[in-house]
C-alpha positions in Angstrom: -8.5 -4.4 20.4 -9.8 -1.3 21.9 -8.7 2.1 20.3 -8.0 4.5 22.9 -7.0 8.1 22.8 -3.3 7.5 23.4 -3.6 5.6 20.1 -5.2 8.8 18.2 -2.5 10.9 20.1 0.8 8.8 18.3 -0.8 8.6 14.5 -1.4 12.0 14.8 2.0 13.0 16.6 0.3 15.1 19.0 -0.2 14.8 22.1 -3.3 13.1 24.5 -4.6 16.6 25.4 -4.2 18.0 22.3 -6.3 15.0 20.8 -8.9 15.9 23.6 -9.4 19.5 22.4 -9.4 18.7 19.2 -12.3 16.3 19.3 -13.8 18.5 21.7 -14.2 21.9 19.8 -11.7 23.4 21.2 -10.4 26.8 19.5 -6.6 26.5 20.2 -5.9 24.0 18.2 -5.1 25.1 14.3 -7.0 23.6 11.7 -3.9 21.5 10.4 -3.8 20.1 13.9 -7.7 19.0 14.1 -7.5 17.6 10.7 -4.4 15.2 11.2 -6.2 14.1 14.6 -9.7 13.9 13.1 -7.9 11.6 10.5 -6.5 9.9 12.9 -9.3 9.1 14.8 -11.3 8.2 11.7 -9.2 5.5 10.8 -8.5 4.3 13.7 -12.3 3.6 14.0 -11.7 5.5 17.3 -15.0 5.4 19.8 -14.9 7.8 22.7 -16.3 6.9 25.9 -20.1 6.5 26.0 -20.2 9.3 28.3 -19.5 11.6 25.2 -22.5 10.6 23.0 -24.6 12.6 25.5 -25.4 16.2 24.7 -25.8 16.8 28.2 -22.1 18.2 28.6 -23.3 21.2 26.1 -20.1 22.1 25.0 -20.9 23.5 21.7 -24.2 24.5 21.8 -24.5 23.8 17.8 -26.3 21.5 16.3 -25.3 20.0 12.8 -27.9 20.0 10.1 -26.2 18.4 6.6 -29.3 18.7 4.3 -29.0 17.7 0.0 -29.8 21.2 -1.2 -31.2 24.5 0.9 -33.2 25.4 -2.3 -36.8 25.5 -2.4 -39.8 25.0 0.0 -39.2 22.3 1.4 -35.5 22.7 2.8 -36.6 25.9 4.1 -40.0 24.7 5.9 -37.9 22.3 7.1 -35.0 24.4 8.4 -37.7 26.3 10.2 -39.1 23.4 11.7 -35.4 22.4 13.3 -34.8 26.2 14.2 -37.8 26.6 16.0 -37.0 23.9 18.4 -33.5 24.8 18.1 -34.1 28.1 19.4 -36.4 27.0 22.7 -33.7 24.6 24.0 -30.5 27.9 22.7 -29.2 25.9 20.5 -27.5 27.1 17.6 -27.4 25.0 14.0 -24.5 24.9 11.7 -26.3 24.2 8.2 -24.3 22.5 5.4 -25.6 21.2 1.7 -23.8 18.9 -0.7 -26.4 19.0 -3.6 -26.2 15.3 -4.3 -22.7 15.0 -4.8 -22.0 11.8 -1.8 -18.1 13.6 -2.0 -19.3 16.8 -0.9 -21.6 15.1 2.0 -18.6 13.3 3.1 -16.5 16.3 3.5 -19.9 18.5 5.1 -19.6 15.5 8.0 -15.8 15.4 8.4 -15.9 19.0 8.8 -18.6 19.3 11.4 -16.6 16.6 13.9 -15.5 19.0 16.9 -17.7 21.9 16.1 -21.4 20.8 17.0 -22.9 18.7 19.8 -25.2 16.4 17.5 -26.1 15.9 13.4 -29.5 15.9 11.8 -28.4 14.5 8.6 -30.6 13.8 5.3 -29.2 11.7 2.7 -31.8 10.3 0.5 -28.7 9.1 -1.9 -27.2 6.9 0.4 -27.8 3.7 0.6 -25.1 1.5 2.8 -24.3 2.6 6.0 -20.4 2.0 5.6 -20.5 5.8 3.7 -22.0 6.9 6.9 -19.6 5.2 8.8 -16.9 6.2 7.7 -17.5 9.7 7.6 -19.6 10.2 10.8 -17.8 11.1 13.8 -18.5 8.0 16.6 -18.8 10.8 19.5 -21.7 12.3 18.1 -26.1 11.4 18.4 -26.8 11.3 15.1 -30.5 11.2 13.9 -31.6 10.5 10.0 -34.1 11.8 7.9 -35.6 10.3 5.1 -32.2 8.2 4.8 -33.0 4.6 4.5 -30.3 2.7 6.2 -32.0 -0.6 7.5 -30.0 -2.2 11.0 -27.3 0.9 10.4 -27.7 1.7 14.4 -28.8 5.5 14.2 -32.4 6.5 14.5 -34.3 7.7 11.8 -37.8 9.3 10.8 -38.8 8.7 7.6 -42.1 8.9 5.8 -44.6 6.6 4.1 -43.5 7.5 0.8 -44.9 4.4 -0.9 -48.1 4.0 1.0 -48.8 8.0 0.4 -48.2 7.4 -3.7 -50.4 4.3 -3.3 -53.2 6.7 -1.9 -53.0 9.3 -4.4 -53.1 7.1 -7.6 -56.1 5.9 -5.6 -57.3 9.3 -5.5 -57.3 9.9 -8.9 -58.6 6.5 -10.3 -61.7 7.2 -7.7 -62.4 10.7 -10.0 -62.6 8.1 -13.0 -59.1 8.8 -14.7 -57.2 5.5 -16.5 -54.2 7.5 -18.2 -52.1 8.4 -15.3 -48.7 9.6 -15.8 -46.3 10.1 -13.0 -43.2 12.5 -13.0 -40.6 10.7 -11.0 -38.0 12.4 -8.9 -33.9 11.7 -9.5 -33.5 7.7 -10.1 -30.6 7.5 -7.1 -33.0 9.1 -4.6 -34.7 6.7 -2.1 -38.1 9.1 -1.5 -38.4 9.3 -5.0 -38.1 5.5 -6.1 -40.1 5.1 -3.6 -43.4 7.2 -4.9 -42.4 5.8 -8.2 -42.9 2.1 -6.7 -46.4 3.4 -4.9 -47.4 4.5 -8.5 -47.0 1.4 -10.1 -48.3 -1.0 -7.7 -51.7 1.6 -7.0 -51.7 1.1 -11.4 -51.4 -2.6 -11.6 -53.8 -3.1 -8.6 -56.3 -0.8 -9.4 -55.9 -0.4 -13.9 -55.0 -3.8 -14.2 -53.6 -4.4 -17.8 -52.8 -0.4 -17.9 -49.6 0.7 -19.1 -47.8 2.8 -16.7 -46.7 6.6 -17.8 -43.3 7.7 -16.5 -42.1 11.0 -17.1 -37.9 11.5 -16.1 -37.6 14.5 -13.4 -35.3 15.6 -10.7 -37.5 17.2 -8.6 -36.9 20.6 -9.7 -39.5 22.8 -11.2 -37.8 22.8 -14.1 -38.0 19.5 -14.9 -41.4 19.4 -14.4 -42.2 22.2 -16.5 -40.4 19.8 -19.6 -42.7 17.0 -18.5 -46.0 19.7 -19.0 -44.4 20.7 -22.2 -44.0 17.1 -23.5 -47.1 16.1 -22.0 -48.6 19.3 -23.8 -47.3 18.4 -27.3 -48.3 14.4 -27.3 -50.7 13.4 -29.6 -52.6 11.1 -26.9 -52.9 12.8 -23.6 -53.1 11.7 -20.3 -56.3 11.9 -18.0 -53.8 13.0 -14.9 -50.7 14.2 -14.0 -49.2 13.2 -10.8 -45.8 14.8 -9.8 -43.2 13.0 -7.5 -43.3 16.5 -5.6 -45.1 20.0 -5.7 -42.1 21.6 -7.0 -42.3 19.6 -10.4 -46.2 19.7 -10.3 -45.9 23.6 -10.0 -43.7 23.3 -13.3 -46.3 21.3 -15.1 -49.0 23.5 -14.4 -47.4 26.5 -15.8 -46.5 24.4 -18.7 -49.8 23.2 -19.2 -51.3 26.9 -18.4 -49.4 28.0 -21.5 -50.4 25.8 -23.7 -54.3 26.8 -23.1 -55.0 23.2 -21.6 -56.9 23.3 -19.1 -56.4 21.8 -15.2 -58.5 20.0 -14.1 -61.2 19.8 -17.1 -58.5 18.6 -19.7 -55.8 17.1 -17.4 -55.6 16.6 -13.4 -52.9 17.3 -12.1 -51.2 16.0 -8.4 -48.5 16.8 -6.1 -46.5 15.5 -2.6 -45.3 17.3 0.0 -47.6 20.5 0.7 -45.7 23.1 0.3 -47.1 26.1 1.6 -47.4 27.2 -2.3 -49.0 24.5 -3.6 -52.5 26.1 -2.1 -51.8 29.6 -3.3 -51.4 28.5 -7.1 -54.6 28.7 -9.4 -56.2 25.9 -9.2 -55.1 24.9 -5.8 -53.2 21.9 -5.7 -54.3 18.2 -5.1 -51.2 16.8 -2.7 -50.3 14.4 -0.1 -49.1 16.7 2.9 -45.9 16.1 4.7 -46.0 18.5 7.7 -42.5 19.3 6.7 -41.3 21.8 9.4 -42.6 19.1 12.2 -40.6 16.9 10.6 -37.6 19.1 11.3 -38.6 20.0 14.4 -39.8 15.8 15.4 -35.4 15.6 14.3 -34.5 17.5 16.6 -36.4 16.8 19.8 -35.0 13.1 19.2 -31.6 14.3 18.8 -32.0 16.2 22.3 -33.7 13.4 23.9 -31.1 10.7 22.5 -30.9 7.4 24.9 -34.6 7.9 26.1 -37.5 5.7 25.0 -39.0 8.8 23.5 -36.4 8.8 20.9 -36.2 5.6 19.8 -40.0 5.9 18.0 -39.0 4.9 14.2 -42.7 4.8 13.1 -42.9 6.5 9.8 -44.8 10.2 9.0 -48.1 9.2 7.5 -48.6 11.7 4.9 -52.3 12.9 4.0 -54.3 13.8 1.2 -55.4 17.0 0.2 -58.0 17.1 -2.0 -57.8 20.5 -3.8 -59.6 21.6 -7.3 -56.4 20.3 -9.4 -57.5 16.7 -9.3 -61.4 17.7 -10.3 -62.6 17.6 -6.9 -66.0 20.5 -6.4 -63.8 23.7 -6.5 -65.9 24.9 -3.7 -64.2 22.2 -1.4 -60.8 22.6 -2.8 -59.5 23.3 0.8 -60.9 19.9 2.2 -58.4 18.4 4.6 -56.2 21.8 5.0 -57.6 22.6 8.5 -55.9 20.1 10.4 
């Protein structure tokens, strides 16, 4: 049976126009009011005309961005990548974080329905499509990042993350290290199990009979700081570090810089991502670069040009490796790769 409007209107107890401004942005309508009808409409299942996918009616003018965290490099790089693009086509974005918590992510949706015109959402801790479902409005484009949702219906751009770890652990077997430990990001996060699975395959294909080395982190700096400090305090050592991001590769270093061992004569050391840090620190850091504000911006252009061929390219971001003086490359070629 088809849900119509008129169905929305009597669970709610409000009326058909009152439904229609609610669902529509509307300002006279009290929050109590959108609420019961956005409720409404969500269990319902309720699917608005095809019509009002499109962003060409421009009511809002605001783009949705829900986003894990805002903290560090690469929310912000990626933020500016979707606000640059935002800004040439005058849109607006309404930024929301939920920190990891899927409750909080649910209520960041639910509360964008009726105030934006299309969601760029990133959900790397989500892993059935019914949570998305359920808390998605039906009216809206929706594009994913780095969410991986296989036959969910919504266009996503993700990137290579196994292939890239495959290619670093490469990287650093090629420079002659066998001990190569690898600093995982949070266990629930997609990207990071990912890289984890890239690391271990690259071992048992290229170290055959070597035992893998997996440090816990969570993709903070922080945590991998404790790695360098645990990794600093072992009795056998390993001949390379690599870090399921920069963030945590950053931490190690400085861990590793205070206890006087020395990167990349004692221990080489590897990121992912790029951040624009990570070539700044001393020595410059080894990574696999993830053009992380075109990534925002690649979001965005597909949720503008929804329904076009154009924006239905799910190809995956092929990320590339820096070789910088971290890993033992020649220091005087530590910026190889970073001009393109």
């Amino acid at each position: 049976m088809n849900v119509t409007i008129k169905d929305v209107a009597r669970v709610a107890k409000v009326s058909v126009a009152t439904v229609s401004r609610a669902l529509n942005g509307h300002d006279n309508v009290t929050e109590a009011v959108r609420a019961a009808v956005l409720k409404a409409a969500n269990d319902l299942r309720y699917t608005p005309h095809a019509a009002a996918r499109s962003l060409s009616s421009k009511r809002t003018n605001t783009i949705g961005v829900v986003l894990p965290d805002l903290y560090g490099e690469f929310f912000s790089e990626l933020v500016r990548g979707i606000d640059q693009v935002a800004r040439e086509h005058g849109k607006y974005l309404l930024v929301s974080s939920y920190h990891g918590h899927p409750e909080e992510q649910g209520a960041a949706l639910r509360a964008m329905r009726g105030r934006v015109d299309g969601l760029l959402v990133m959900s790397p801790y989500v892993h059935e499509s019914g949570f998305l479902t359920e808390n998605l409005s039906s009216s809206l484009p929706v594009v994913l990042i780095n969410t991986h949702l296989p036959d969910s219906g919504y266009l996503s751009l993700r990137i290579d993350n196994y292939g890239a770890a495959v290619q670093m652990v490469r990287h650093l077997v090629s420079h002659g290290h066998k001990r190569i430990a690898f600093i995982t990001g949070p266990e629930d996060n997609f990207d990071a199990r990912e890289r984890l699975r890239g690391y271990r395959d690259a071992l048992a294909e290229l170290l055959p009979g070597t035992k893998e080395w997996v440090i816990p982190g969570d993709f903070g700096e922080s945590s991998g700081h404790e790695a360098g400090v645990a990794i600093a305090k072992a009795k056998v050592r390993p001949d390379a570090v690599f870090a399921a991001n920069d963030m945590m590769a950053l931490g190690c270093l400085f861990a590793l810089n205070q206890a006087s061992i020395r990167v990349p004569e004692d221990i080489a050391l590897a990121g992912f991502d790029d951040i624009p840090l990570a070539r700044y620190v001393y020595p410059p850091l080894t990574t696999m670069r993830v053009n992380i504000s075109d990534l925002g911006a690649r979001a965005l252009r597909a949720l503008l040009d929804a329904g076009s061929e154009s924006a239905n390219d799910n190809s995956p971001i092929i990320p590339k490796l820096i070789e910088r003086a971290s890993s033992g490359g020649d220091a005087r070629s530590s910026e190889r790769g970073d001009s393109s």
